[in-house]
C-alpha angles and dihedrals in degrees: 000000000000131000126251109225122247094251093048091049089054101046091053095040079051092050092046093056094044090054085062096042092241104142117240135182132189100233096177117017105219130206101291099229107048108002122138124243121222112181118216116200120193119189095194098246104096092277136092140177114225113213135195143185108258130182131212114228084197101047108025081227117134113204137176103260129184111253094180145347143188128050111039090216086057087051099053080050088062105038082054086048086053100050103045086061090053126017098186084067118119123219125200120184112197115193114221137147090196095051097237112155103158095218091119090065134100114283096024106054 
């Protein structure tokens, strides 16, 4: 089955949250075949959750899994942590007071 590229991944993931009037922004701009994608959602009240792409050696199943919460200073921290262990990494940031993300829907799971 073949892979879809980074870039692909995040315009559609953009268009997805548009559609839905959630506001997104690209933060770090990855390599656009293999990157990796964190998600960075901020609720607007001083706090975010930071999300990544894991996968289940058990399962073969890949799933969004939180990578931090809290703070979202202590987030950025970590999104700067992240990145400076791969620079190929993507980072969205979505901006939304009810927490929606999206990334637990069909098509983006």
């Amino acid at each position: 089955m073949p892979r879809l590229t980074a870039r692909f991944w995040v315009d559609a993931y953009l268009a997805r949250l548009r559609l839905s009037d959630i506001p997104a922004f690209v933060v770090a701009h990855g390599d656009d075949t293999g990157g990796a994608v964190l998600v960075k959602l901020a609720t607007l009240d001083g706090n975010a959750v930071l999300f990544h792409r894991s996968f289940d050696l058990m399962t073969g199943e890949r799933r969004w899994v939180e990578l931090n919460s809290g703070a979202e200073r202590e987030v950025d921290d970590t999104v700067a942590r992240q990145r400076g262990f791969d620079p190929d990494l993507w980072v969205i940031e979505v901006e939304d007071r009810q927490g929606r993300h999206l990334l637990d829907e069909i098509g983006l799971a």
